[in-house]
PDB file of N, CA, C, O and CB in Angstrom:
ATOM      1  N   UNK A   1    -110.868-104.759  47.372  1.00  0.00           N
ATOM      2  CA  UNK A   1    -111.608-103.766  46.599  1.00  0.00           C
ATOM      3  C   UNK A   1    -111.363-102.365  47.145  1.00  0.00           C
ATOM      4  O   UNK A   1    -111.193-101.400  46.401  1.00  0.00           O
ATOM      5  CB  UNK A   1    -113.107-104.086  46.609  1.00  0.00           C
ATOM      6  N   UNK A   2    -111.353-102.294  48.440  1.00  0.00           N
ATOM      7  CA  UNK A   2    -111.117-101.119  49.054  1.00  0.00           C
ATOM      8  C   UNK A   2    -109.587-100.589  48.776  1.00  0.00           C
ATOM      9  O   UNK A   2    -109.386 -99.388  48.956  1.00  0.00           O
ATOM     10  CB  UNK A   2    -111.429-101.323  50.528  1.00  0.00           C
ATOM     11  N   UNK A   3    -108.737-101.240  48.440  1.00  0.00           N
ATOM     12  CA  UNK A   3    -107.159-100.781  47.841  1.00  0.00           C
ATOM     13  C   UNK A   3    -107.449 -99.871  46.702  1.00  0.00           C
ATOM     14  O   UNK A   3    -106.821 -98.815  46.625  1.00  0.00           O
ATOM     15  CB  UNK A   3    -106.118-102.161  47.203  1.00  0.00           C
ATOM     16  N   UNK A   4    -108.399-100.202  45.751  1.00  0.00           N
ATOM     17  CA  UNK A   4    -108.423 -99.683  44.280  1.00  0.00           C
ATOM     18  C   UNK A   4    -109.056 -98.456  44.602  1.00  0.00           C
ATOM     19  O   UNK A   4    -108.969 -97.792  43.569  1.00  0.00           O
ATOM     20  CB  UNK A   4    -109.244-100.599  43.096  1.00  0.00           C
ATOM     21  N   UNK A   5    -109.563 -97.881  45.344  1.00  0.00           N
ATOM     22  CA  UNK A   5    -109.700 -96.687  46.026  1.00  0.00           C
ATOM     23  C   UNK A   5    -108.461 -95.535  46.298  1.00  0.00           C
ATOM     24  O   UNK A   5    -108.332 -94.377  45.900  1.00  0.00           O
ATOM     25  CB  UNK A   5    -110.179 -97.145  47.220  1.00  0.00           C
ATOM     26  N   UNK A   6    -107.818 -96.196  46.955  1.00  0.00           N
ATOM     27  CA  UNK A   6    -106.391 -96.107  47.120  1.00  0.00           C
ATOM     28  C   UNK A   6    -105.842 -95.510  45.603  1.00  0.00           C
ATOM     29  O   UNK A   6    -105.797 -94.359  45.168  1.00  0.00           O
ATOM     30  CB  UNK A   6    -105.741 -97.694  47.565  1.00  0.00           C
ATOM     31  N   UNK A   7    -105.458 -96.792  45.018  1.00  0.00           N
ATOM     32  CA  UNK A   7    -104.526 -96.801  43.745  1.00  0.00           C
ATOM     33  C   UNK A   7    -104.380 -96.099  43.214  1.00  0.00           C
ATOM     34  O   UNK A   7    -103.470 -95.275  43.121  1.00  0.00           O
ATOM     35  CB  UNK A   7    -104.599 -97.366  42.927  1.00  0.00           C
ATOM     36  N   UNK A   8    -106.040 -96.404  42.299  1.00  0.00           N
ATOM     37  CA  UNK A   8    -106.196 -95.176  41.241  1.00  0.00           C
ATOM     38  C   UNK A   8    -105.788 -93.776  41.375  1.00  0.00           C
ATOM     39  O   UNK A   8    -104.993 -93.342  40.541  1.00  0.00           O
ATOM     40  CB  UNK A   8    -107.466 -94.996  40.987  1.00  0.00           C
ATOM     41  N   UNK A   9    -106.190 -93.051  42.251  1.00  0.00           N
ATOM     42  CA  UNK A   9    -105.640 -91.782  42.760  1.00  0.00           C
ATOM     43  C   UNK A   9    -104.174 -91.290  42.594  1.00  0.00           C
ATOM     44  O   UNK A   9    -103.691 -90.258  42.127  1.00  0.00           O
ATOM     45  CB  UNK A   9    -105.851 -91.816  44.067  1.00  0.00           C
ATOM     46  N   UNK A  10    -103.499 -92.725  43.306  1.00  0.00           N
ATOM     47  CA  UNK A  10    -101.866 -92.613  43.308  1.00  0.00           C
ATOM     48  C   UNK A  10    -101.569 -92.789  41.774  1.00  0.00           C
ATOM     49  O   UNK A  10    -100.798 -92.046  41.166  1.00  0.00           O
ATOM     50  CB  UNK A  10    -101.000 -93.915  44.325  1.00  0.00           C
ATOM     51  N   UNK A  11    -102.303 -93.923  41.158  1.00  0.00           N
ATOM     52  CA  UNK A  11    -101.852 -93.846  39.603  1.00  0.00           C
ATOM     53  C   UNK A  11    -101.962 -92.649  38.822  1.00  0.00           C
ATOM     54  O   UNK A  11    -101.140 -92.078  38.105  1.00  0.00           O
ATOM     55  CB  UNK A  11    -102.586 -94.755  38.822  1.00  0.00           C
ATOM     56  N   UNK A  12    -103.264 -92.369  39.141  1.00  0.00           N
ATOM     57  CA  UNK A  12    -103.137 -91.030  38.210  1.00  0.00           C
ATOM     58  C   UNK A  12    -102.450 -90.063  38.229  1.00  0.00           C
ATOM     59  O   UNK A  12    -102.012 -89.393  37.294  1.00  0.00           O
ATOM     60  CB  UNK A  12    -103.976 -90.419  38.136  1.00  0.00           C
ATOM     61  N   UNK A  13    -102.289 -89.919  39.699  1.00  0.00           N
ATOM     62  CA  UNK A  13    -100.872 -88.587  40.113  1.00  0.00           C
ATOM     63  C   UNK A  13     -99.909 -88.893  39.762  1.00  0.00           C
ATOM     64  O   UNK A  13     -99.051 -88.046  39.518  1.00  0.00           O
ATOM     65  CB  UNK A  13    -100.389 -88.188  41.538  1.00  0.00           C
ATOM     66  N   UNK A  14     -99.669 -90.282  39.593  1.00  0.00           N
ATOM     67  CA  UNK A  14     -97.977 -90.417  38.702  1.00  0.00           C
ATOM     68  C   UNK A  14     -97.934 -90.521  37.268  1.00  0.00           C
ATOM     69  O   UNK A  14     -96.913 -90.473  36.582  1.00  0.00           O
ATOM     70  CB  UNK A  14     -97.097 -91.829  39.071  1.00  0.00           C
ATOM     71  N   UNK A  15     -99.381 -90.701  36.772  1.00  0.00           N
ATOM     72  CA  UNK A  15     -99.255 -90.188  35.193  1.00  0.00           C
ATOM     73  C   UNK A  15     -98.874 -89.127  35.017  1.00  0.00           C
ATOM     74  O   UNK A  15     -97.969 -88.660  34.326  1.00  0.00           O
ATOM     75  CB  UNK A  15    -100.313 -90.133  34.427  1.00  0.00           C
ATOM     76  N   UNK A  16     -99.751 -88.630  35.816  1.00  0.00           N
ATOM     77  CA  UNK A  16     -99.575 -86.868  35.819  1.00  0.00           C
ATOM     78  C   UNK A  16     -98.285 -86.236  35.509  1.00  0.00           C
ATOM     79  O   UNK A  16     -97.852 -85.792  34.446  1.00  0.00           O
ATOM     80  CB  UNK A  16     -99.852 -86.244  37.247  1.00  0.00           C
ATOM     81  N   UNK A  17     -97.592 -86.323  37.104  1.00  0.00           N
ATOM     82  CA  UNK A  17     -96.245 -86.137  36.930  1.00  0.00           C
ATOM     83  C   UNK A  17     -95.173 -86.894  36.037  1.00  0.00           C
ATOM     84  O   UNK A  17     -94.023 -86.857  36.474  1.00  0.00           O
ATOM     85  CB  UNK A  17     -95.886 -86.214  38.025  1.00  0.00           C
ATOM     86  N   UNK A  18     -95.325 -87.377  35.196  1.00  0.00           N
ATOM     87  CA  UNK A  18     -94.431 -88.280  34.363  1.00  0.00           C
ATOM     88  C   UNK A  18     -94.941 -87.292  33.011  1.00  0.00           C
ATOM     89  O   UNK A  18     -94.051 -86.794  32.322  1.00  0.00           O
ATOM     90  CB  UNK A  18     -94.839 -90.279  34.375  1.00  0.00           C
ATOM     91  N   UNK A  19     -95.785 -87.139  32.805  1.00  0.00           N
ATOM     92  CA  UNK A  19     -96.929 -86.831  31.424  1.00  0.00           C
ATOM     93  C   UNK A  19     -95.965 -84.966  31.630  1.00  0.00           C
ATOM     94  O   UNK A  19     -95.223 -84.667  30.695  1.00  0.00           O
ATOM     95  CB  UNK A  19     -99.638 -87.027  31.945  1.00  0.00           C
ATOM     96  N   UNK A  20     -96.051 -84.250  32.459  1.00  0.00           N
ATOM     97  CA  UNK A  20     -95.300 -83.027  33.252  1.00  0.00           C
ATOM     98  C   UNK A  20     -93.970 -83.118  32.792  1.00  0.00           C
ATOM     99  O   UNK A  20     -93.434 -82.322  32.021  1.00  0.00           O
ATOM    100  CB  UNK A  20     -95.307 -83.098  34.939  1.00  0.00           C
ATOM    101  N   UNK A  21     -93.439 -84.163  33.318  1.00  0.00           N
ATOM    102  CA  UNK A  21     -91.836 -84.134  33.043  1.00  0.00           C
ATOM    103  C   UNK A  21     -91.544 -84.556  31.853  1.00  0.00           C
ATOM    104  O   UNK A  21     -90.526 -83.973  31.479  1.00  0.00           O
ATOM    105  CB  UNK A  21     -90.996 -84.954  33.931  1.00  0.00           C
ATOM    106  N   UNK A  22     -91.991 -85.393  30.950  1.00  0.00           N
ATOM    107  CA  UNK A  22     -92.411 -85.594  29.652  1.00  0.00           C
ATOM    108  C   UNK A  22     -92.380 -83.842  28.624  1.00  0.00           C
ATOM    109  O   UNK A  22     -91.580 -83.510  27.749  1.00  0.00           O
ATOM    110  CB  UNK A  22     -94.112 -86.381  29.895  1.00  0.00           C
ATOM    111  N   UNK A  23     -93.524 -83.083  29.171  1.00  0.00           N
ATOM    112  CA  UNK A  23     -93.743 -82.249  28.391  1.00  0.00           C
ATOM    113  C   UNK A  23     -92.432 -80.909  28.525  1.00  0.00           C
ATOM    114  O   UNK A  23     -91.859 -80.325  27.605  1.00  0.00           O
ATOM    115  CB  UNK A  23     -95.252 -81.921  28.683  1.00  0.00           C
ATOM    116  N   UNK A  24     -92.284 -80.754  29.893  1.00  0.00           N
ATOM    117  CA  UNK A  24     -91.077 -79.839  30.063  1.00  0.00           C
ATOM    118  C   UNK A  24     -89.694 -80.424  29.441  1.00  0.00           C
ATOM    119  O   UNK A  24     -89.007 -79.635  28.792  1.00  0.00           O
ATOM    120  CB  UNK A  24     -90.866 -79.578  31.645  1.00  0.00           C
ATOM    121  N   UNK A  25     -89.331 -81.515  29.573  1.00  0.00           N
ATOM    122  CA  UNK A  25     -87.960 -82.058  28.489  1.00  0.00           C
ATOM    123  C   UNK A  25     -88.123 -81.625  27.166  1.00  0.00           C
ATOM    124  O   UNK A  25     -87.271 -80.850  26.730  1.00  0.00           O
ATOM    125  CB  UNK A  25     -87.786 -83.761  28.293  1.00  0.00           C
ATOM    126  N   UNK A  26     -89.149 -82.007  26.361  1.00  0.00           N
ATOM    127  CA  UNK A  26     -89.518 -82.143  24.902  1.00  0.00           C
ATOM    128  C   UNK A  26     -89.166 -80.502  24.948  1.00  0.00           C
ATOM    129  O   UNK A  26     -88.376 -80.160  24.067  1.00  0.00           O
ATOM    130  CB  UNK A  26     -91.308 -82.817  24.373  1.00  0.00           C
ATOM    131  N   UNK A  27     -89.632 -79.437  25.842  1.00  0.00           N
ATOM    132  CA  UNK A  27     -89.900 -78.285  25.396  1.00  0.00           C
ATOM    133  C   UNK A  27     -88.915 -77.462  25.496  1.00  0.00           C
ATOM    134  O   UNK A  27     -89.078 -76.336  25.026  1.00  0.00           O
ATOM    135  CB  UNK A  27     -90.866 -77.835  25.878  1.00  0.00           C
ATOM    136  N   UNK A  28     -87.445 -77.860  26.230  1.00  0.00           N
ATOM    137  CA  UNK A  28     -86.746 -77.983  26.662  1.00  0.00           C
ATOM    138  C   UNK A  28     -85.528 -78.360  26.001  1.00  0.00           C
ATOM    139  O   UNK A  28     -84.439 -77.899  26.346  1.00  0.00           O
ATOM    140  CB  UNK A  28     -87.150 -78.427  27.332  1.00  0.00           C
ATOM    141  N   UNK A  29     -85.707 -79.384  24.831  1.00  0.00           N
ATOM    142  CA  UNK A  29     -85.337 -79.019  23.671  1.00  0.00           C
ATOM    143  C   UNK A  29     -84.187 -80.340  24.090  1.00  0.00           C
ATOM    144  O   UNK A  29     -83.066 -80.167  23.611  1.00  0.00           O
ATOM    145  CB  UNK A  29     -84.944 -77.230  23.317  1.00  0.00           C
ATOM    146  N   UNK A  30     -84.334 -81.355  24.755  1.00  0.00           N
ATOM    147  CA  UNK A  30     -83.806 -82.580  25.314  1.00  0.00           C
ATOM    148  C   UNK A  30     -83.538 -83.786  24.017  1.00  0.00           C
ATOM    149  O   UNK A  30     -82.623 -84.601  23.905  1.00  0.00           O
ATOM    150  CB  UNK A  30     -84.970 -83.109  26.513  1.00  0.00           C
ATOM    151  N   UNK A  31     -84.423 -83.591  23.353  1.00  0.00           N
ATOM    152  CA  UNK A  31     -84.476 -84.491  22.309  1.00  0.00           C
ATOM    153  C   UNK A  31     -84.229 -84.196  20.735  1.00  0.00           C
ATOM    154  O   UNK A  31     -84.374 -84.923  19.752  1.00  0.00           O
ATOM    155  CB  UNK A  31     -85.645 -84.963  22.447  1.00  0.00           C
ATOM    156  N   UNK A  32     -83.641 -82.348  20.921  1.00  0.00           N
ATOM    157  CA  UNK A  32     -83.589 -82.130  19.340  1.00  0.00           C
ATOM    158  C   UNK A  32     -82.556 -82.549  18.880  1.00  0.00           C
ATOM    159  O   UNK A  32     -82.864 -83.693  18.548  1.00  0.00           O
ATOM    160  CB  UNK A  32     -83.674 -80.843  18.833  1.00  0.00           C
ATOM    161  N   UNK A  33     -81.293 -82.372  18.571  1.00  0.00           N
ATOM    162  CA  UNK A  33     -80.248 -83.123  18.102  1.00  0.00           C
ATOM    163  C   UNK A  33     -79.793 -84.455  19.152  1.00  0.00           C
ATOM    164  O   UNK A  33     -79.411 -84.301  20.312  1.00  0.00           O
ATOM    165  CB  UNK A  33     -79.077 -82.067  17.879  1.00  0.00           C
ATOM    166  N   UNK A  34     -79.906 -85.518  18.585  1.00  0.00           N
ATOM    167  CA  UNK A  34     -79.534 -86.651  19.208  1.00  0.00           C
ATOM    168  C   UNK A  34     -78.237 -87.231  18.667  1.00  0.00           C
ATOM    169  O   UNK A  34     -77.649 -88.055  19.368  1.00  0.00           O
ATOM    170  CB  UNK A  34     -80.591 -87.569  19.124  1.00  0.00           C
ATOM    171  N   UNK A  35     -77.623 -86.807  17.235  1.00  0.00           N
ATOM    172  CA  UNK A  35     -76.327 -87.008  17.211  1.00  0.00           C
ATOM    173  C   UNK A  35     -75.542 -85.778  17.013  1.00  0.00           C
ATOM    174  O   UNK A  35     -74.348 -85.932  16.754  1.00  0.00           O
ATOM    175  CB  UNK A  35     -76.055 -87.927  16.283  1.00  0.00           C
ATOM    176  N   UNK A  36     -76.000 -84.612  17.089  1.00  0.00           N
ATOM    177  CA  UNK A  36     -74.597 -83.547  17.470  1.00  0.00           C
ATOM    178  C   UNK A  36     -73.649 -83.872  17.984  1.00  0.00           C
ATOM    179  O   UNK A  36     -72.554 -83.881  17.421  1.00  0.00           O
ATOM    180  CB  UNK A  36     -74.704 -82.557  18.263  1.00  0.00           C
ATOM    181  N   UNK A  37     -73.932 -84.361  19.673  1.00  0.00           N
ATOM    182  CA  UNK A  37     -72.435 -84.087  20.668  1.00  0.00           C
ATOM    183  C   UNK A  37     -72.175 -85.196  20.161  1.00  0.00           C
ATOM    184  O   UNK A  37     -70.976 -85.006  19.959  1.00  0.00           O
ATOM    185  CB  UNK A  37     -72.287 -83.925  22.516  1.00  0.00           C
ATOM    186  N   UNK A  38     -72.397 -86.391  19.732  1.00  0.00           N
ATOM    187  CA  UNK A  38     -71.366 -87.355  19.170  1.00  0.00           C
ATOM    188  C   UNK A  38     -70.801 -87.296  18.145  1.00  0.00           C
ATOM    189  O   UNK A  38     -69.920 -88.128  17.927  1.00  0.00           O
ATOM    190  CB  UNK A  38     -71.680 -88.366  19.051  1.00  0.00           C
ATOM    191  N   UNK A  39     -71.088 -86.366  17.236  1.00  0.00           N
ATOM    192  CA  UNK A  39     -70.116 -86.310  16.557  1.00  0.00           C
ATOM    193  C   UNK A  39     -69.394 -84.940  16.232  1.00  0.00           C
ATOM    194  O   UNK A  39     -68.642 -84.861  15.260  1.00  0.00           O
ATOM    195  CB  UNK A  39     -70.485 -86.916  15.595  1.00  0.00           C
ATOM    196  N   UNK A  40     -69.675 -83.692  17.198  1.00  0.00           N
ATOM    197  CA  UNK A  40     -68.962 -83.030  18.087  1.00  0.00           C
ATOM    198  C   UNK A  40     -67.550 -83.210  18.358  1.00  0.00           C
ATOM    199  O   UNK A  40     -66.503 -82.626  18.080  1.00  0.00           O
ATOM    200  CB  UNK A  40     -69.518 -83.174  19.065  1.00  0.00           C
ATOM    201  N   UNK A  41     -68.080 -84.718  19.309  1.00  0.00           N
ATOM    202  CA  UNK A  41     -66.611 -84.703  19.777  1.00  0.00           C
ATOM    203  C   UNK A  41     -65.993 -85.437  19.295  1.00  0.00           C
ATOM    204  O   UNK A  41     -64.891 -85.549  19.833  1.00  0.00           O
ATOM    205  CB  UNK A  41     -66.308 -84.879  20.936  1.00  0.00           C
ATOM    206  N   UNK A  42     -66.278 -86.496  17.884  1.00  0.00           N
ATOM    207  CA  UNK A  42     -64.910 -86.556  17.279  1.00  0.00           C
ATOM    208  C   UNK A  42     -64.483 -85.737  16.259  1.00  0.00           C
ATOM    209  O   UNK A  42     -63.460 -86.001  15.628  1.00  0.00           O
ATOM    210  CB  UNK A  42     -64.689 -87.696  16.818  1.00  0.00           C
ATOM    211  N   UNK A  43     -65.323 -84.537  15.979  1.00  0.00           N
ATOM    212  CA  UNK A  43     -64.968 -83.257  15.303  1.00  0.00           C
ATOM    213  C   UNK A  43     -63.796 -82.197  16.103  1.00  0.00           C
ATOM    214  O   UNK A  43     -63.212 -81.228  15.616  1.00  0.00           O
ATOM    215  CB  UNK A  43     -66.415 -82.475  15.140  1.00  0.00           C
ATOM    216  N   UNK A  44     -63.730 -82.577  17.033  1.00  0.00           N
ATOM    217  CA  UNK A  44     -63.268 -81.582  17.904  1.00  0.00           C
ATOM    218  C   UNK A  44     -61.149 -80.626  17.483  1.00  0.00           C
ATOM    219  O   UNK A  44     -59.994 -81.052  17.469  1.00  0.00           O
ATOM    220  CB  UNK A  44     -63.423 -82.722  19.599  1.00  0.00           C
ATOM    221  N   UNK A  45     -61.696 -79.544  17.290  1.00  0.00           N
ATOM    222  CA  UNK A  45     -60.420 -78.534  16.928  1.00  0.00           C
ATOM    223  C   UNK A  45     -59.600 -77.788  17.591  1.00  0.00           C
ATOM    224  O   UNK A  45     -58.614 -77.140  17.240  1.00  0.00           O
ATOM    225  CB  UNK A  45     -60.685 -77.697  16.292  1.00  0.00           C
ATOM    226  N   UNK A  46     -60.467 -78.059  19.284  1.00  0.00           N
ATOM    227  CA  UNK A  46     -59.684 -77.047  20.054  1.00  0.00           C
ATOM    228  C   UNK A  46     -58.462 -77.312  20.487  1.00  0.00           C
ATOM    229  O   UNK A  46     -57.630 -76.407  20.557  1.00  0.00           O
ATOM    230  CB  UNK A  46     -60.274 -76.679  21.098  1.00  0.00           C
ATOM    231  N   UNK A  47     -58.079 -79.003  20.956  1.00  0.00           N
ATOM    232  CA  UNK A  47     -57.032 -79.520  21.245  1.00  0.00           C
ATOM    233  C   UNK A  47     -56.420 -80.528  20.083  1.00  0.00           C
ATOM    234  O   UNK A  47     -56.941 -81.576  19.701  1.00  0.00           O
ATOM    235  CB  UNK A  47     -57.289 -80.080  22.468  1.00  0.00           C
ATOM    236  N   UNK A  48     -55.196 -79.951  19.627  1.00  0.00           N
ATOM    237  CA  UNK A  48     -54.560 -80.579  18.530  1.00  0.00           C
ATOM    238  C   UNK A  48     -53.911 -81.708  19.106  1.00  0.00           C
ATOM    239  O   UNK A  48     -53.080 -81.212  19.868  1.00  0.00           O
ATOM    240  CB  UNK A  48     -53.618 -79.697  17.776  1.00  0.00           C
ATOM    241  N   UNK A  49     -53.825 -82.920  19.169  1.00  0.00           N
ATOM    242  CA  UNK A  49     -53.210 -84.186  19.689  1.00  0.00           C
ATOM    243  C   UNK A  49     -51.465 -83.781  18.737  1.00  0.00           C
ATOM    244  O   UNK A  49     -50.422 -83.624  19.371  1.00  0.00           O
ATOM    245  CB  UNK A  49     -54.384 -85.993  19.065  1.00  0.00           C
ATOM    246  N   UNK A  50     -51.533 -83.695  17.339  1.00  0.00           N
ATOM    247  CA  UNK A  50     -50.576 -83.239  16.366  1.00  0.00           C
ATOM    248  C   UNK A  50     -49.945 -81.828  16.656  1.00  0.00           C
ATOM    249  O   UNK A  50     -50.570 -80.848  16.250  1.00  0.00           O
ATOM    250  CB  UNK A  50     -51.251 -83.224  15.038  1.00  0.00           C
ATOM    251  N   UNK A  51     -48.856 -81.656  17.268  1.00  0.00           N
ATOM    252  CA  UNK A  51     -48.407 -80.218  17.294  1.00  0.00           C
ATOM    253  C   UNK A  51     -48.610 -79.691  16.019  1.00  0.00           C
ATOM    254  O   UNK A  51     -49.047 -80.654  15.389  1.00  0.00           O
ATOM    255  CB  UNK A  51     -46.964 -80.017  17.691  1.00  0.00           C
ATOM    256  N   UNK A  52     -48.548 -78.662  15.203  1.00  0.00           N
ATOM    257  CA  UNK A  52     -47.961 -78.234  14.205  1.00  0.00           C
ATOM    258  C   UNK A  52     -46.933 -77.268  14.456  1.00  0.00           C
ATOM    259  O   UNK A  52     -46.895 -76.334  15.256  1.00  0.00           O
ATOM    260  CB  UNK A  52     -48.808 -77.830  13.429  1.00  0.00           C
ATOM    261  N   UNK A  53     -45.811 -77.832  13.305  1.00  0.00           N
ATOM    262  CA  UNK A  53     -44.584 -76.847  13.436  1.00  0.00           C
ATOM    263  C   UNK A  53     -44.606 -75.827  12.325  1.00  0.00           C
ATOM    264  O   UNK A  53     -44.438 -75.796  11.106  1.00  0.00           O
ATOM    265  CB  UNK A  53     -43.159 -77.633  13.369  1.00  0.00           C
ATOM    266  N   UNK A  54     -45.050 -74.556  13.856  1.00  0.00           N
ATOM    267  CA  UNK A  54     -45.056 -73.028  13.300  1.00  0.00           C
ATOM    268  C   UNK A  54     -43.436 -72.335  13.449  1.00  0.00           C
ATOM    269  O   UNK A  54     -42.562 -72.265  14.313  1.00  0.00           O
ATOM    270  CB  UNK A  54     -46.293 -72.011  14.350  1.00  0.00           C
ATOM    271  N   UNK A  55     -43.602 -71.987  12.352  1.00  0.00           N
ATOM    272  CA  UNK A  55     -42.509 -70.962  12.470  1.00  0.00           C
ATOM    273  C   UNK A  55     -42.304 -69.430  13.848  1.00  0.00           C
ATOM    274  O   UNK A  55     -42.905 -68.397  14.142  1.00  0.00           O
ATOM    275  CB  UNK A  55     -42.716 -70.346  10.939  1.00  0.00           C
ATOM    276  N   UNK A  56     -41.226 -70.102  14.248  1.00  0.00           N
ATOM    277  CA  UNK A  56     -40.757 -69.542  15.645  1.00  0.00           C
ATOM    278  C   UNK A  56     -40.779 -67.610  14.982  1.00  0.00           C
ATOM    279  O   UNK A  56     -40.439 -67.215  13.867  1.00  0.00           O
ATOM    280  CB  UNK A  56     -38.689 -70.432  16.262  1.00  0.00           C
ATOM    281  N   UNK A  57     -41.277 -66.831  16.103  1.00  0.00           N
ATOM    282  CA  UNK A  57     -41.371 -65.337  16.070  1.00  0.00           C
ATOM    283  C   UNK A  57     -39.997 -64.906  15.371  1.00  0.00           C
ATOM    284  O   UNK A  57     -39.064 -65.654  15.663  1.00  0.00           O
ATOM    285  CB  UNK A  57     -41.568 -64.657  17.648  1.00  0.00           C
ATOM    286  N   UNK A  58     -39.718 -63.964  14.600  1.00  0.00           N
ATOM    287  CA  UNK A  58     -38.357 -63.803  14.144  1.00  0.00           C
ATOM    288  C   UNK A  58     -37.759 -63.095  15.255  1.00  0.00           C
ATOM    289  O   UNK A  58     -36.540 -63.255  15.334  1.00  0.00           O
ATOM    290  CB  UNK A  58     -38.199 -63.053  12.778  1.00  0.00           C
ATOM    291  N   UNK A  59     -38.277 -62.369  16.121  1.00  0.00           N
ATOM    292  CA  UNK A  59     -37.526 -61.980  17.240  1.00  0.00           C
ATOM    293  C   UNK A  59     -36.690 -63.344  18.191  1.00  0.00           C
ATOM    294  O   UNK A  59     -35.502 -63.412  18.505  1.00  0.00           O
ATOM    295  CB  UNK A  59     -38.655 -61.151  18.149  1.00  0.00           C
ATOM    296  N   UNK A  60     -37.328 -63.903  18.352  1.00  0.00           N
ATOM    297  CA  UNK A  60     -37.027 -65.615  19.233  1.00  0.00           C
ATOM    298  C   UNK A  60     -36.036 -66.000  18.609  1.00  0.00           C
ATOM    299  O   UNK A  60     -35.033 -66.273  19.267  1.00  0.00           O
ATOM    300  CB  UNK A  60     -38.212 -66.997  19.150  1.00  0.00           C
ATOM    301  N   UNK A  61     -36.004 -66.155  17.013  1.00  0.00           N
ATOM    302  CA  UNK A  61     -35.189 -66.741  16.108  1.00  0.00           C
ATOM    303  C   UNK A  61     -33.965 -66.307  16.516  1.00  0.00           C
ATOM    304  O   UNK A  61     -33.033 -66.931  17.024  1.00  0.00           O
ATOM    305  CB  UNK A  61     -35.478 -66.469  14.749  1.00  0.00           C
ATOM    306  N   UNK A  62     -34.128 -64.724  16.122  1.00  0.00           N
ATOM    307  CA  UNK A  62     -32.430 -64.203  15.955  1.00  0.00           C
ATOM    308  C   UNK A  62     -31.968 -63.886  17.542  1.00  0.00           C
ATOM    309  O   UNK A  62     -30.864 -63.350  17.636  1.00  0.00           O
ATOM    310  CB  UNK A  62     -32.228 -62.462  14.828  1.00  0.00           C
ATOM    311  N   UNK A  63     -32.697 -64.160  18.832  1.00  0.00           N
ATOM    312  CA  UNK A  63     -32.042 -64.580  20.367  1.00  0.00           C
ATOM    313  C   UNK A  63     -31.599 -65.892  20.065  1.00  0.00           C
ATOM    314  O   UNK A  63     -30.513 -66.132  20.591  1.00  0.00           O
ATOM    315  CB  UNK A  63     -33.156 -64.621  21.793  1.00  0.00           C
ATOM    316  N   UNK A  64     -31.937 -66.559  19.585  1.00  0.00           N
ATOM    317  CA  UNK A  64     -31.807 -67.888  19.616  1.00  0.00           C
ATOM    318  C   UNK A  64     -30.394 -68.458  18.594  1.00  0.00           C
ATOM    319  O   UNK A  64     -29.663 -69.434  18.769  1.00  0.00           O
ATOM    320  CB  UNK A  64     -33.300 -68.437  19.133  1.00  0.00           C
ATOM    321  N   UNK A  65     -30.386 -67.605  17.704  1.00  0.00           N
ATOM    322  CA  UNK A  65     -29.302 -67.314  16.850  1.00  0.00           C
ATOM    323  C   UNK A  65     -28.262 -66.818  17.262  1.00  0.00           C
ATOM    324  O   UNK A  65     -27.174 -67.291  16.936  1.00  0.00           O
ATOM    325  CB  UNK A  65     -29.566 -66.640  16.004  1.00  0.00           C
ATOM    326  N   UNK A  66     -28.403 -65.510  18.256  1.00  0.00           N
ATOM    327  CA  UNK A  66     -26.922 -64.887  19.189  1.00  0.00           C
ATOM    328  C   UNK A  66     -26.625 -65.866  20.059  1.00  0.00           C
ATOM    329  O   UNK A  66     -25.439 -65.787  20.377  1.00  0.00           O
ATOM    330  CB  UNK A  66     -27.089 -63.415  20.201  1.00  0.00           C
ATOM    331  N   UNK A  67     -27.089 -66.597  20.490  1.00  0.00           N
ATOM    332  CA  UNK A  67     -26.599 -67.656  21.674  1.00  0.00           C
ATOM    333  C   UNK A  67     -26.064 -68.426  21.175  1.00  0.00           C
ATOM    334  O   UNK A  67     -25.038 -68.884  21.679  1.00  0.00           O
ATOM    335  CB  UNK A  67     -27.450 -68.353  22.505  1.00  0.00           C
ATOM    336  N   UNK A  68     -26.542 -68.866  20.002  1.00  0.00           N
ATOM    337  CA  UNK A  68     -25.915 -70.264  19.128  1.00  0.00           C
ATOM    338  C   UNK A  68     -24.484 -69.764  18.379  1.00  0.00           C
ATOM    339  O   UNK A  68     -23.528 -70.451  18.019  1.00  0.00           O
ATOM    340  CB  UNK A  68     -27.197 -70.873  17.689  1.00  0.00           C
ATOM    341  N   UNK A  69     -24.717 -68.192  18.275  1.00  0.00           N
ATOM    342  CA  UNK A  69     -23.163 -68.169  17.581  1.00  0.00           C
ATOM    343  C   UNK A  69     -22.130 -67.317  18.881  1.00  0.00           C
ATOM    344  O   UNK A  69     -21.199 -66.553  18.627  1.00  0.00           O
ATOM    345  CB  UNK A  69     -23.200 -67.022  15.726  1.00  0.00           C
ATOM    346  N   UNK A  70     -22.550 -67.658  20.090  1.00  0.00           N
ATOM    347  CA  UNK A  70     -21.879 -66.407  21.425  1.00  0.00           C
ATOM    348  C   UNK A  70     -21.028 -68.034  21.489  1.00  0.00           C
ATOM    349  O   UNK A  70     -20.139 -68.234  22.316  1.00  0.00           O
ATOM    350  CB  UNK A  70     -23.271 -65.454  23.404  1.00  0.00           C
TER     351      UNK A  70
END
């Protein structure tokens, strides 16, 4: 009986702090989009896996042209 003296105290301080860390996440903004970054990242544009073939600078071209006909 003399433990539950004890306990309670410790229980409640860890509601506490749980109930705390609870409220700072939520506010915190932890839980507003839950599927953005997943589908983020199979949206993703910055790295092309596919080169695309751009047309070479016309300066590059016609160096590239004197060498091919030197």
């Amino acid at each position: 009986m003399d433990a539950l003296y004890l306990l309670i105290p410790i229980a409640l301080g860890v509601m506490i702090v749980v109930v705390i860390a609870f409220i700072y996440t939520v506010k915190s903004g932890q839980y507003d989009d839950l599927e953005g970054p997943a589908h983020r990242i199979l949206m993703d544009d910055d790295d092309p896996r596919i080169p695309s073939k751009q047309p070479e600078s016309p300066a590059k071209a016609v160096e590239e042209g004197k060498e091919k006909n030197v």
